[in-house]
C-alpha positions in Angstrom: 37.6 40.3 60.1 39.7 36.9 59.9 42.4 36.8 56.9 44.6 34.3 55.4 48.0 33.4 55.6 49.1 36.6 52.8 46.8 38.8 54.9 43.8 39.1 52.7 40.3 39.1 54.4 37.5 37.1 53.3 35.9 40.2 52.0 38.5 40.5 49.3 38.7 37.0 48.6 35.1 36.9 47.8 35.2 39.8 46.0 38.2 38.9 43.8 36.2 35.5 43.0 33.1 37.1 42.0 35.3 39.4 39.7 36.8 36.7 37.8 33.5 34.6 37.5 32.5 38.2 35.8 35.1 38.6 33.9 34.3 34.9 32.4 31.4 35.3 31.4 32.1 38.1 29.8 34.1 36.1 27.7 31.7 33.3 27.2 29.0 35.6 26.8 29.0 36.6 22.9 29.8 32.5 22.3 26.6 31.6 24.2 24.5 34.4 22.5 25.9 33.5 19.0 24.7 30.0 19.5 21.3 30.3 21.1 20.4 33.1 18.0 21.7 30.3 15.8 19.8 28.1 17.3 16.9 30.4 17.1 17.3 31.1 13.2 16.5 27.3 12.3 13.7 25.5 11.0 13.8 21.5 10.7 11.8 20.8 7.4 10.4 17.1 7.3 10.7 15.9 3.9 10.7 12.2 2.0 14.6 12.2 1.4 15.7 10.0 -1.9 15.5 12.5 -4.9 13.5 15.3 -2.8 16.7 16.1 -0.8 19.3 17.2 -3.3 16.0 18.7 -5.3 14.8 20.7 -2.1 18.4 21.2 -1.4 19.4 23.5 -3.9 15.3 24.8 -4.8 14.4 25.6 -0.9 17.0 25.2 1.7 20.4 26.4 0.3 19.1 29.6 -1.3 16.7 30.3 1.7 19.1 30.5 4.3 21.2 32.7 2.5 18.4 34.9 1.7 17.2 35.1 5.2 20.1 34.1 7.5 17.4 31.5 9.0 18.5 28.1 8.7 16.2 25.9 6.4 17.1 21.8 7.8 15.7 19.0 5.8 14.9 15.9 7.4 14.0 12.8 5.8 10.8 11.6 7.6 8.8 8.3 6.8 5.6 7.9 4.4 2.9 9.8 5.6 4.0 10.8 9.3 0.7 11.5 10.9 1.3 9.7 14.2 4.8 11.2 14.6 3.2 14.7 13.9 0.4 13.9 16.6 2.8 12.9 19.1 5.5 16.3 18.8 2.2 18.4 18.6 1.1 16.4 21.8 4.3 16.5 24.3 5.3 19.8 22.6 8.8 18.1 21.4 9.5 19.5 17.8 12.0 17.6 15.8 10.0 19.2 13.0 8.6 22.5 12.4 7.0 22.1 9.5 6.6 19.4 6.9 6.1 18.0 3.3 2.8 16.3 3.4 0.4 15.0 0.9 -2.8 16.6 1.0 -4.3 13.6 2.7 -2.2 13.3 5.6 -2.7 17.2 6.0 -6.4 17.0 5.7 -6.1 13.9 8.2 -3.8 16.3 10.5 -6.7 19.2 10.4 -9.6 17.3 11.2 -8.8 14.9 14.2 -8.8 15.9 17.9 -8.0 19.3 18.4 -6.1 19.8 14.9 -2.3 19.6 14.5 -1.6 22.2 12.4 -1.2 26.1 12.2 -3.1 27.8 9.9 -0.6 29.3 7.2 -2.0 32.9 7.1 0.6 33.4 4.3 -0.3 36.2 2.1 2.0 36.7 -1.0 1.1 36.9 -5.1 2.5 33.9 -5.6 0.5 31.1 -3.3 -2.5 33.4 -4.1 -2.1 32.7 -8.1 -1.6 29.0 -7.5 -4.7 27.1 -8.3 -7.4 25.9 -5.6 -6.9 22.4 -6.1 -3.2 22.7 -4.4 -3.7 24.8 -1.5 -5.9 25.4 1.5 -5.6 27.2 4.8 -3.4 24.8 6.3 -1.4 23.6 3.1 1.1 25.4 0.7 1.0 22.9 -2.6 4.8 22.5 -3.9 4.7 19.2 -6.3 2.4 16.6 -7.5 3.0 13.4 -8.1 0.9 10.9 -10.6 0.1 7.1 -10.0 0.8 5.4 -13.1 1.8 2.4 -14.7 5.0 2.0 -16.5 6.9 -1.0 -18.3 9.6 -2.2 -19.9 9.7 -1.6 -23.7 12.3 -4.6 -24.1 10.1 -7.2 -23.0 7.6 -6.3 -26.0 9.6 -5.2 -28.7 10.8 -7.9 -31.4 8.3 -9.3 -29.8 4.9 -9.1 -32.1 3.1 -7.7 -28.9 2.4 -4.3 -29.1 2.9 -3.1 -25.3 0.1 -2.0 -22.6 -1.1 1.7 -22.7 -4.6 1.2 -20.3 -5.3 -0.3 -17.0 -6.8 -2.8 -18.8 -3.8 -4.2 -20.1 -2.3 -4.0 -17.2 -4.9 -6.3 -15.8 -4.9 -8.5 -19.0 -2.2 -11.3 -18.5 -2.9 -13.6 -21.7 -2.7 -10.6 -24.1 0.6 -8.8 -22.1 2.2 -11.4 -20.7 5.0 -10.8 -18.3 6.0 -10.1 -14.4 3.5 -7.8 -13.1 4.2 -5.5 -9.8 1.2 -3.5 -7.9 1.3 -1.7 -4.5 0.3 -3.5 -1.0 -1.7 -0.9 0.0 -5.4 -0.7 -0.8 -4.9 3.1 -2.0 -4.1 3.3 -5.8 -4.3 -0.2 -6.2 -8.2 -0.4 -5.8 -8.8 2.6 -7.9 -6.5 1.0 -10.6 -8.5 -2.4 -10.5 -12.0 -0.6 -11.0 -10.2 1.6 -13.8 -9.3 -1.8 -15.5 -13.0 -2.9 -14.9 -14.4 0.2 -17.0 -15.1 2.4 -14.5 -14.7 6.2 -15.7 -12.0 8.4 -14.2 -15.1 10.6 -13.1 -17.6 8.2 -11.1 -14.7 6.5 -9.3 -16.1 7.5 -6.1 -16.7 6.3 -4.3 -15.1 3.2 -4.8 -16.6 -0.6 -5.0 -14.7 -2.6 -3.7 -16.8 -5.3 -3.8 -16.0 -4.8 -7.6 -12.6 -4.0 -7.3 -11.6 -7.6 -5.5 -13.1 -9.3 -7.5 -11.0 -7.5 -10.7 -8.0 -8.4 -7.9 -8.6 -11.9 -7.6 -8.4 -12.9 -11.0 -4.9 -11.4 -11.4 -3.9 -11.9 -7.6 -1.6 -15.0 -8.1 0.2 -13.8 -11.3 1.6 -10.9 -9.3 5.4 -11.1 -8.9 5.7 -8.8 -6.7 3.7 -6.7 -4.3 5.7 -3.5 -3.2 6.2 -1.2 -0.4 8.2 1.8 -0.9 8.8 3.7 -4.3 12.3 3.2 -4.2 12.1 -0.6 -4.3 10.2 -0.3 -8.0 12.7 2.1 -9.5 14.8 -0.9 -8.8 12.7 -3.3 -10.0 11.9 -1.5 -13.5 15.9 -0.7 -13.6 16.9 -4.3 -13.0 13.9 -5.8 -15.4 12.6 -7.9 -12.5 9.6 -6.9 -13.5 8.1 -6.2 -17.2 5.1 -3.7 -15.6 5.1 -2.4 -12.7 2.0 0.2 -11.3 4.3 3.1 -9.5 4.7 7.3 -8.8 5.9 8.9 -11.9 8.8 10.1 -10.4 10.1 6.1 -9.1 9.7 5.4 -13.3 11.5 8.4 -14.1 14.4 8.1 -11.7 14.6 4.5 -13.8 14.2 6.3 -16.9 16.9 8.7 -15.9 19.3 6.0 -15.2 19.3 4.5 -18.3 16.3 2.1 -18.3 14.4 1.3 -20.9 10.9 1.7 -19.4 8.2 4.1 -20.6 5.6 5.7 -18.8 2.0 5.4 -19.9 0.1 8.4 -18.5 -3.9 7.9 -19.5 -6.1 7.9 -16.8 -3.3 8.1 -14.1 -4.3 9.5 -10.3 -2.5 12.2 -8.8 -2.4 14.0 -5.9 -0.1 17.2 -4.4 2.1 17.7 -1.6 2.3 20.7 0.0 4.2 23.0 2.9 2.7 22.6 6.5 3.3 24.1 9.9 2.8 22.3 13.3 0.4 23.6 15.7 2.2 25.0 18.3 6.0 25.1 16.7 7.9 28.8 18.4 9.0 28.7 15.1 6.0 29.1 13.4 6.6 33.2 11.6 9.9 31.3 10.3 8.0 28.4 8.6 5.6 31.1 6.9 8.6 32.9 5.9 9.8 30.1 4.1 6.7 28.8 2.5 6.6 32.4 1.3 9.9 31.6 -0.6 9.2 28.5 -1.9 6.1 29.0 -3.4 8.0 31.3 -6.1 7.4 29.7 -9.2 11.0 29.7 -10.4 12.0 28.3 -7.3 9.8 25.3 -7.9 11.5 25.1 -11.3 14.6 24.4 -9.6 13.9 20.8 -7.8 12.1 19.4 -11.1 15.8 18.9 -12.3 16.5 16.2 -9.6 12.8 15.3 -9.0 10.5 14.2 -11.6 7.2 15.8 -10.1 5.0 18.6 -11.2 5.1 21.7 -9.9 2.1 23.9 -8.5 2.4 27.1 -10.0 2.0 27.3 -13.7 4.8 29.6 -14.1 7.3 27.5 -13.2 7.1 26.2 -16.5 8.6 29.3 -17.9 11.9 28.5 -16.8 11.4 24.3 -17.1 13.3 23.1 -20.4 10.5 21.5 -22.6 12.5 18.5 -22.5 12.1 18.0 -18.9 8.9 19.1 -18.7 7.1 16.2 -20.7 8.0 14.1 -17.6 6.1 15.8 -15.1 2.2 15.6 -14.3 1.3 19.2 -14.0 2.7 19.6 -18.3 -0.6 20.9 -19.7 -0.9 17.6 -22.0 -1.6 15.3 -19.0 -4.1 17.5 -17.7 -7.3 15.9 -19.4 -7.1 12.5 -18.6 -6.8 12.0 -15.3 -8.4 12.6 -11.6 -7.6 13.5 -8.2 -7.1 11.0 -5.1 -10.5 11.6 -3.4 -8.5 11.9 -0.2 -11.7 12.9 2.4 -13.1 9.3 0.9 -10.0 7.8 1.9 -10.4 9.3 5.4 -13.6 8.0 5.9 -12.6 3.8 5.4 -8.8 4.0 5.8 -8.9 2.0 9.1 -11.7 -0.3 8.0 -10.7 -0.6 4.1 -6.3 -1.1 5.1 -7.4 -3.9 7.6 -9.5 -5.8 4.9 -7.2 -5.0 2.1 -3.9 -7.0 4.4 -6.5 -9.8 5.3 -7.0 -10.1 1.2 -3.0 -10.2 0.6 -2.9 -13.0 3.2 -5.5 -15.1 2.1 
């Protein structure tokens, strides 16, 4: 057996090496198994961001972890991510495993291809006491939000107008003058034009739209501005660039909340919830249910309406809601008998067609 120059053989060189790389690892070894369990332990919660994420923050995610050890991430995601949802689910790359949707872009999620979302098969008191309308086997309802119109109450008061409190008004230029602001998106914005035509709240669908252009086209011209993201009309109520402004609840409030002197008129508004949802496929799908087990606790939905001016699912959650607070949210029992729900599997039927005529109308 050769040897080197201090008369070891190969033997004991190799042996001595193999010893060392041991003793290494043994060193590395409890890092490297801390942080793949960490890694493990974390879900990645999509979410809208703006007031949701210090709300969710210290409702869901904060409080969560520490309950659990698992690692509750929020991540602020665009409107309604349906295509980004389709294409993790699809190449099996998850940089979410579960997500804040509306109940249209969950239904939307459900029903096309091969479905893109786990079933919830969550079983606890508190999702099973939350009414039907917010749930179903796929979605976990945690807030609703309200399409409404608000205005500014300094641009009638002093004045001799009294200010708007219908769609109609809205709609009615010579009697409430001022800047008007409506959404450039066909949904809300053709229900609101066939609610300021006369239609009922309850035979809104499905919609005319023949009817509800031609209620557009009269006012079409006189609109200041056409908006695309809540945020932008918080600031535009804040600032008074415009006088009335069709919006979410919770984009007036956070203007209300700054100091603005804009009030919300709630008759006939629209709503809709947003729920919890899983996607298909996600390792850490038993996670997920664990959290949405967490957060549909009533008094943990209490929580985010203190930085988040939208309703929460579960009745209870009112227990613990000052009253103050809760006249600003949609689910407050006194806003609960005018109004009517998005007719979201409508929608799904003549989104493609109804967005593509709707941005040929805007242009022409």
């Amino acid at each position: 057996m050769t040897q080197d120059k201090r008369g070891h053989s190969k033997l004991d060189l190799t042996r001595r090496r193999v010893l060392k790389i041991g003793a290494a690892a043994a060193v590395l070894a409890p890092t490297y198994w801390k942080q793949a369990s960490a890694q493990e332990k974390r879900i990645l919660i999509r979410d809208p961001g703006g007031p949701y994420a210090p709300g969710f923050k210290e409702a869901f995610y904060e409080p969560f972890t520490k309950a659990t050890g698992i690692e509750a991430v929020g991540l602020q995601g665009q409107h309604e991510p349906t295509s980004l949802i389709k294409g993790m689910v699809d190449t099996k790359t998850y940089t979410w495993d579960m997500a804040l949707l509306s109940k249209a872009a969950s239904h939307q999620l459900v029903t096309e291809g091969q479905g893109y979302l786990e079933k919830l098969n969550v079983k606890t008191k508190y999702l099973d006491s939350t009414p039907a309308e917010y749930k179903t086997d796929y979605f976990a309802g945690n807030n609703v939000f309200a399409t409404i119109f608000a205005y500014r109450t300094d641009a009638f008061e002093g004045k001799g107008i009294a200010p708007p409190k219908t769609w109609a008004d809205l709609f009615d230029l010579k009697k409430f003058p001022g800047r008007r602001c409506l959404r450039k998106h066909p949904f809300d914005t053709i229900e609101q034009a066939l609610l300021a035509d006369g239609v009922p709240l309850d035979k809104l669908y499905p919609l005319d739209f023949d009817r509800a252009y031609k209620k557009l086209n009269a006012v079409k011209k006189d609109i200041a501005v056409w908006w695309t993201g809540g945020a932008q009309t918080s600031q535009l109520l804040k600032t008074g660039e415009v006088d009335i402004c069709a919006t979410w609840n919770a984009r007036a409030q956070a203007a209300i909340d700054d100091g603005a002197k804009v009030k919300i008129v709630w008759d006939q508004h629209l709503w809709t919830p947003e729920g919890w949802n899983i996607l298909k496929g996600t390792p850490k799908a038993d996670m997920c249910r664990e959290f949405i087990k967490f957060a549909v606790d009533p008094a943990r939905q209490a929580v985010y309406t203190k930085h988040l001016g939208y309703g929460p699912t579960h009745p209870d959650a009112y227990k613990t809601i000052p009253a103050e607070r809760a006249k600003v949210l949609p689910t407050a029992p006194e806003y609960q008998k005018s109004r009517t729900e998005i007719d979201y599997e409508f929608w799904a039927k003549v989104k493609d067609k109804e967005v593509e005529r709707f941005n040929a109308w805007i242009l022409g």
